[in-house]
N, C-alpha and C positions, 0 to 999 in steps of 0.2 A: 452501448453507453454503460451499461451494467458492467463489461469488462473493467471498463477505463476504471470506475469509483472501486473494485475489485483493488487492480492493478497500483491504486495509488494507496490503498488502506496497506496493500503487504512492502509499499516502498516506506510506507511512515514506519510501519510496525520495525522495522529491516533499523530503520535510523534511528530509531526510539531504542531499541536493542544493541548497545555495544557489543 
């Protein structure tokens, strides 16, 4: 489960980031 909330903070970060 720890991966998944990992996994999805570097997909926001990634979309947050132009």
């Amino acid at each position: 489960m720890g991966t998944w909330i990992l996994f999805a903070c570097l997909l926001g970060a990634a979309f947050a980031m132009p």
